[in-house]
C-alpha positions as CSV (number, residue, x, y, z in Angstrom):
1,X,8.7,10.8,-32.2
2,X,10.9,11.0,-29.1
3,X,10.1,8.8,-25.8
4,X,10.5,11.0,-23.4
5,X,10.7,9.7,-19.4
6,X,7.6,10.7,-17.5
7,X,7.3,14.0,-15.4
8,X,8.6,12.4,-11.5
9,X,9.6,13.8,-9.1
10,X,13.5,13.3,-8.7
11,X,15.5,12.4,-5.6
12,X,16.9,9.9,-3.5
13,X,14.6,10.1,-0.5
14,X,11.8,10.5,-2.3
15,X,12.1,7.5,-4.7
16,X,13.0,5.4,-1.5
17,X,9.9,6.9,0.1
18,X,7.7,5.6,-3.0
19,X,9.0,2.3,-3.0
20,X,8.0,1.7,0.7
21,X,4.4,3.6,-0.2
22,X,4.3,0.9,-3.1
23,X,5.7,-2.3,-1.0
24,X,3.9,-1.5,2.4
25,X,0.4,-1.5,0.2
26,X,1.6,-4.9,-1.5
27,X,2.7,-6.7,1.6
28,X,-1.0,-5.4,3.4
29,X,-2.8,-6.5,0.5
30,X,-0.9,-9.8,0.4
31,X,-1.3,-10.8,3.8
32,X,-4.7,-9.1,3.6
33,X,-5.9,-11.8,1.3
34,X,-4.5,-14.7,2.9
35,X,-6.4,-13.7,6.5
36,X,-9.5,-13.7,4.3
37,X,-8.9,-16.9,2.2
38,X,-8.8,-18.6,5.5
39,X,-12.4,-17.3,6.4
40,X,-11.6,-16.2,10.0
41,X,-11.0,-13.1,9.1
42,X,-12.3,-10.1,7.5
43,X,-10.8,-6.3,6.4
44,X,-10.9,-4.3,9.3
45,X,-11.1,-1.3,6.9
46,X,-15.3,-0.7,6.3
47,X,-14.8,1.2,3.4
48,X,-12.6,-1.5,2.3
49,X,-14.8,-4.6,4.0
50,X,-17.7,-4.0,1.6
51,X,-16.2,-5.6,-1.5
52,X,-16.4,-9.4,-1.0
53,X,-14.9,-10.2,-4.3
54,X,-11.4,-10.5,-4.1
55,X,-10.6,-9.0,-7.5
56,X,-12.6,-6.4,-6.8
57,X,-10.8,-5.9,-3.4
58,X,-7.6,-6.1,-5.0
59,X,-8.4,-3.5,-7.8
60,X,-9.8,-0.9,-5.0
61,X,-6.6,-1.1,-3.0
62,X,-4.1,-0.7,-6.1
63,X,-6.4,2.3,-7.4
64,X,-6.3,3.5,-3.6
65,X,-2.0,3.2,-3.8
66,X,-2.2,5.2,-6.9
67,X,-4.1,7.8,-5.9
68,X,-1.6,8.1,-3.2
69,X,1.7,7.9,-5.4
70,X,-0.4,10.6,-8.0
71,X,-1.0,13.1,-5.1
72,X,2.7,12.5,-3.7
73,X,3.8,13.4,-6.9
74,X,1.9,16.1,-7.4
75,X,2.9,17.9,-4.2
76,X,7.2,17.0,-5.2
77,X,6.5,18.8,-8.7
78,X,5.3,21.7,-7.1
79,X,8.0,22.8,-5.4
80,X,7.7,20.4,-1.9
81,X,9.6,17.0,-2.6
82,X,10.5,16.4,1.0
83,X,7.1,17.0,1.9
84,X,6.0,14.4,-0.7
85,X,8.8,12.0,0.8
86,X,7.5,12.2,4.0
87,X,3.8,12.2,3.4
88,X,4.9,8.8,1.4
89,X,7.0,7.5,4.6
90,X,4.2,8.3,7.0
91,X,1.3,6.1,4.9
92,X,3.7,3.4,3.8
93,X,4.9,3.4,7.8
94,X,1.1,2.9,8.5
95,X,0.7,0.4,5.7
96,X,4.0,-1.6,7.1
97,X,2.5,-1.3,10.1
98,X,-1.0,-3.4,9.1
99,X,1.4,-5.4,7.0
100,X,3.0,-6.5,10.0
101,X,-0.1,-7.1,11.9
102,X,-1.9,-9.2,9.6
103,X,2.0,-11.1,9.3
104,X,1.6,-12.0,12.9
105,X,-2.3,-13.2,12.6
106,X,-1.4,-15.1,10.1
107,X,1.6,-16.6,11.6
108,X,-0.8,-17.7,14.7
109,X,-3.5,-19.0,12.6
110,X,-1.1,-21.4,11.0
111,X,0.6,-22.0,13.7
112,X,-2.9,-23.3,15.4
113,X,-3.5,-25.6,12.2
114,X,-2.9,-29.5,12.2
């Protein structure tokens, strides 16, 4: 049998575009779980608030990246990659952007510690 590579989409911007996607959801999640380890803080997501269990929390927000990376994918195969680049640069900008929020809280807090 032949290994074939998988059906993505191809181009520069868009793979660029899906690495911040992927890196902007790691960095949230990161700092994300270092706010809550602390127990000062909580997810300011509800829909995301409601799982307590940090595993739990932590498979929820990679299944939420991947249905995000599927659907990106999905609309570069049809015919629309720069569409799916930008869709990707506009959530991972928004993702960066919590990234670098929950950076800066976490900053303070330790900054505040003994």
């Amino acid at each position: 049998d032949e290994v074939t590579a998988p059906n993505t989409p191809r181009g520069r911007w868009y793979t660029v575009s899906e690495a911040v996607l992927i890196g902007c959801h790691a960095l949230d999640l990161g700092y994300t779980q270092r706010l809550i380890g602390t127990g000062r803080f909580h997810e300011a997501n509800p829909a995301l608030g409601q799982f307590d269990d940090p595993g739990l929390f932590v498979g929820v927000k990679f299944t939420l990246a991947f249905g995000q990376v599927k659907a990106t994918r999905t609309i570069a195969r049809s015919g629309h990659p720069l569409l799916a680049a930008v869709t990707n640069a506009a959530i991972g900008g928004v993702m960066c952007g919590a990234a670098a929020h929950n950076a800066r809280l976490y900053r303070d807090y330790r900054r505040e510690q003994p």
